[in-house]
N, C-alpha and C positions, 0 to 999 in steps of 0.2 A: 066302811065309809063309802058310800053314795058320791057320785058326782057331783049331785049337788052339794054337797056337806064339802066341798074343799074349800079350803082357805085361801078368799083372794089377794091379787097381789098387792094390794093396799091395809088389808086390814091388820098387818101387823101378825097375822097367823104363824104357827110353829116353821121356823125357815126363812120367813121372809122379815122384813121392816116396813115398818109402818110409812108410810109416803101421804104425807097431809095431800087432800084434793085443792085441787084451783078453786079460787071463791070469785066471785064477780059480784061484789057489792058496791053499789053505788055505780055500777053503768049497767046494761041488757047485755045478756049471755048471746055470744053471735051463736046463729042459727045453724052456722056450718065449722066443725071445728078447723077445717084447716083454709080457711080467710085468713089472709092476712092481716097481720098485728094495724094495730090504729096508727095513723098517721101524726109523728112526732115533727114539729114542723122544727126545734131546736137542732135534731140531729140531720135531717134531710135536706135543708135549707142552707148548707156549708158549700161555698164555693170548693170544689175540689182543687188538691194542690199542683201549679204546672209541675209535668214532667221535668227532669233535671237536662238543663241541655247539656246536647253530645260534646265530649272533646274536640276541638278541630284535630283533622289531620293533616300532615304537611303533604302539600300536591305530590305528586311523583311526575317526573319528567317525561316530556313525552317521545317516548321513543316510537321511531318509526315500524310501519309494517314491513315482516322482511320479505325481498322481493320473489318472485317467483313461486308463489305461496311454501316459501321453504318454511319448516318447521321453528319454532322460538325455541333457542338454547336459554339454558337454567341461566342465571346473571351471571354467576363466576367464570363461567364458560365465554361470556362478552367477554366482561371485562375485563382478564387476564391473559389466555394462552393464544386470541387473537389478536388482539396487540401486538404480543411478542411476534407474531407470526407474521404481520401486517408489513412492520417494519423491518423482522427478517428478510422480506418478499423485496421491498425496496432497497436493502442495503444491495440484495445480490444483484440487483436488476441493474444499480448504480454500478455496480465492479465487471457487470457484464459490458455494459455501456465504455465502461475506460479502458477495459483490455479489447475491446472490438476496436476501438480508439486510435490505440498503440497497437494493433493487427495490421491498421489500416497504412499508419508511418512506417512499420517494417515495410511493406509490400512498396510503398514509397522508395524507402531508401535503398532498396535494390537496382533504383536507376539510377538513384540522383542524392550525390555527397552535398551532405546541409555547408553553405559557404557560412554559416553562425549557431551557434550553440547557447545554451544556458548557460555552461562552462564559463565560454568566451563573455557574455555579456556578466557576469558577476566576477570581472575580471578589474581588482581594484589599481593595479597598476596605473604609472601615468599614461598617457598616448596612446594612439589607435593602437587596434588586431592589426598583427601582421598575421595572414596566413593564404594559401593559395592552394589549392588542389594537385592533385596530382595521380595519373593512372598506376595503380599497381605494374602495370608493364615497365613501366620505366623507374619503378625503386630499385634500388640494388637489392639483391637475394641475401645479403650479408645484411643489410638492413632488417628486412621480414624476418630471418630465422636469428636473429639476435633478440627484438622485440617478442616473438614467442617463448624463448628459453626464455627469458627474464621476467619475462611478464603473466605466459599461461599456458605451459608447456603441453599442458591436455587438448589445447583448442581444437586441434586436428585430428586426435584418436577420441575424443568423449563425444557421448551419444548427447548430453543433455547440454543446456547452456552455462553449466555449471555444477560441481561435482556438491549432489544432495548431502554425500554425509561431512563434506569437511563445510556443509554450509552450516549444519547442526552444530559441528565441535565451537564454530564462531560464534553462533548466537550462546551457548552455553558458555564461552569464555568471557562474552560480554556480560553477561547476567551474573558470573561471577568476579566482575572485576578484572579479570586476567587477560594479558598481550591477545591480540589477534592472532592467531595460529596460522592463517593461510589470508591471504589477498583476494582482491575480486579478481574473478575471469576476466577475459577481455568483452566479452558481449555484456556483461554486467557496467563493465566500466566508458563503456559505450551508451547503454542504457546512462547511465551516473552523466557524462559529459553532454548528452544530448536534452537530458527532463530536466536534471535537481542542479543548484548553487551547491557549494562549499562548506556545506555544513555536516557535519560528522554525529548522527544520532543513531541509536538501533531501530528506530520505525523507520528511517529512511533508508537503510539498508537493505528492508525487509521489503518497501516496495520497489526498492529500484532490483533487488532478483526477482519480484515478480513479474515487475515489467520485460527483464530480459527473456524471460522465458520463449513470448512470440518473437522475439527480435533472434532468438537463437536456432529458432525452427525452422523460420521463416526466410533470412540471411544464413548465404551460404558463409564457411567458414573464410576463404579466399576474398569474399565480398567482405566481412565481418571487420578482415583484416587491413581489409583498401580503407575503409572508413574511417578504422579506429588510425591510423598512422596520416591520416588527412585532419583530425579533433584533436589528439593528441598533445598535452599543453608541453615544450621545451623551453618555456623560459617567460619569463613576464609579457603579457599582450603579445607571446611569440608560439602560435600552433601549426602543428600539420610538418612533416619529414621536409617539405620542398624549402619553405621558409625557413627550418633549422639548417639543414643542410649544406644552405648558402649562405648563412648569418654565422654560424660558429666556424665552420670549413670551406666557406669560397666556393664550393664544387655543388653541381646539381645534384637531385638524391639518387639516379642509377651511377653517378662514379664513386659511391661513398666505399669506402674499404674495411675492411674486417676488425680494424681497430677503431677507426672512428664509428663506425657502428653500434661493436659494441659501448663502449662512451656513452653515446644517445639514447640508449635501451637503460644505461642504468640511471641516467635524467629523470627518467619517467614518474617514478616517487617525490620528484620533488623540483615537478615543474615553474614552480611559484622563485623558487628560490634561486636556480641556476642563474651564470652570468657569464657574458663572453671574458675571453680574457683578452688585455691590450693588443695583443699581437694576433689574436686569433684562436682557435679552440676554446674550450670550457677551460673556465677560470675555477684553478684548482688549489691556487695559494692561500695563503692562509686570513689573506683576505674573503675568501669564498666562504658564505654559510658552512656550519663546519660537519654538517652529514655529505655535503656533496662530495668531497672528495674524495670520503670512505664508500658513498654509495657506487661511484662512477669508476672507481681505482677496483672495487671489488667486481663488479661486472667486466670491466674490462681486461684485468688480470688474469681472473682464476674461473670467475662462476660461467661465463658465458660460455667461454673457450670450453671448459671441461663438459659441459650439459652437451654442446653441440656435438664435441664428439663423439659424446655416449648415445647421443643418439642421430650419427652416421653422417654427420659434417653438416654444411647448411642445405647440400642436396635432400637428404632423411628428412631435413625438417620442412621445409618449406614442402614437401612432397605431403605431408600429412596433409595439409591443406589445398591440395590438386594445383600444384605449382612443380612445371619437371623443366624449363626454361630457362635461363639466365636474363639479365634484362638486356645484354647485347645481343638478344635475338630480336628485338625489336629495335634496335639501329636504326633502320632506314624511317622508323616514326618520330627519331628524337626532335625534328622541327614543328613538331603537335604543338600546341597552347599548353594541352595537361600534360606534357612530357618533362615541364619545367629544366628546359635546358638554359634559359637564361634566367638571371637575378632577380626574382619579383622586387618590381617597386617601392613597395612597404620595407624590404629588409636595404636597398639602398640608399633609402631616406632616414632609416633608423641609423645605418650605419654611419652618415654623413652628420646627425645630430649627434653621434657619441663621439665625433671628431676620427672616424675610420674609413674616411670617402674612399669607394675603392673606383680606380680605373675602369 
């Protein structure tokens, strides 16, 4: 078979199928076959349809550029662990602010004993504060190391303003409901009398040792102790050794004596409650709230007496706190204002309205 003899691809030949040709009958054969088709004006004449409009989207906020051309954190990175971070920044700036605060009042009360307290001012008693100042030189020593054995026998050998693990045993006895195991220090309770009211919760516990903490650094132990026995509450609207002194016992507080002393040391738990008795001293009968008796019978009995001794009479103790003098070594100052040799005012006016005018 020849070339030419092959079967084209229309004629239906061996292999292939037959493919009818185009006919153009009834218009002209265009002259070029690939023109384009004749113009249908039914199909090209159709408005096309609008596009679908877009969804809106919700704006987004405008947030600013960050400054200093710092790079953009991912969002989660805003919005969550700066935050946290923000207000961390602030809380400590705020705690650094109140403890520089309370730096500031220790470094204060190293000159100058506050004549009023928080203490004294949430003080629901009737009638005025009786209370008056007084120099440690002129307390009796049987005073000072009475109030230490009773009150916070470490004051003068502990390095901190109070002993960190018996503060631990306390907050875990409160969180589990159970007695207080140990008392506040005396710089703690200095702290307590000088910031907070009368109210007994464990967050106010927890700032008033932090607050001591500069108040225990920063005041010496011997100052610590001048203060706290100047705030000190012994009895309704009645604070400070000079004002008890001469209100329960007649006597200034360098002539107080070893028993009256102690007495006044074990007052201390339950200043709200103590009362003179008719004739004078703490009123121990059974008219008297009924812990003072047990409180003040047992510090002045057994506990005080026995502490002191064991640790080396009231010399030992008062020495912890760089105290090696008696207060009859300052005699010739007892005519001072803060030597409280005579009767403050307030205690002979109080004693004259409970019908005890004294001479």
């Amino acid at each position: 078979m020849t070339r030419n003899d092959a079967p084209k691809p229309d004629s239906g030949g061996p292999g292939y199928p037959a493919f009818p040709r185009p006919t153009w009958e009834g218009r002209s054969r265009p002259a070029d076959q690939t023109a384009a088709p004749p113009y249908t004006p039914d199909l090209d004449d159709r408005t096309p349809a609008p596009p679908p409009k877009p969804v809106p989207r919700k704006p987004r906020p405008h947030k600013p550029r960050p400054k200093h051309d710092e790079p953009r954190r991912e969002e989660s990175t805003r919005q969550g662990p700066s935050f946290l971070r923000r207000w961390a920044k602030r809380a400590a700036l705020a705690l650094v602010a109140v403890l520089a605060t309370v730096e500031l009042i220790a470094i204060l009360l190293v000159f100058v004993t506050p004549p009023r307290t928080m203490f004294m001012a949430t003080d629901s008693a009737p009638g005025p504060i009786v209370q008056q100042n007084v120099s440690i030189d002129h307390i009796s020593r049987y005073m000072i190391s009475s109030a230490i054995v009773h009150e916070d026998g470490q004051l003068g050998t502990r390095s901190a303003p109070f002993d960190y693990g018996e503060f631990m045993d306390r907050i875990e006895a409160r969180l589990r409901g159970n007695k207080d195991p140990a008392g506040s220090s005396i710089p703690q309770q200095v702290t307590k009398n000088i910031f907070f009211n009368r109210s007994q919760n464990s967050v106010k516990k927890g700032v008033e040792a932090l607050f001591s903490i500069p108040f225990g650094y920063t005041i010496s132990d011997k100052r610590m102790m001048e203060i706290y026995l100047n705030i000190a509450q012994f009895g309704p609207n009645l604070y400070g050794v000079c004002a008890a002194s001469w209100y329960y016992f007649g006597v200034p507080p360098w002539n107080i004596n070893e028993y009256q002393a102690a007495q006044l040391a074990g007052t201390l738990p339950l200043g709200e409650e103590v009362r003179r008795a008719p004739g004078g001293g703490i009123d121990l009968s059974e008219n008297a709230f009924w812990l003072v008796p047990i409180s003040v019978n047992r510090a002045a009995e057994w506990f005080v007496p026995e502490i002191t001794r064991e640790m080396g009479g009231w010399e030992g103790v008062v020495a912890t706190i760089d105290i090696h003098e008696p207060a009859s070594a300052f005699a010739d100052r007892q005519g001072e204002r803060n030597a409280c040799s005579t009767m403050p005012q307030g205690v002979a006016d109080r004693l004259a309205a409970e019908g005890n005018p004294q001479s």
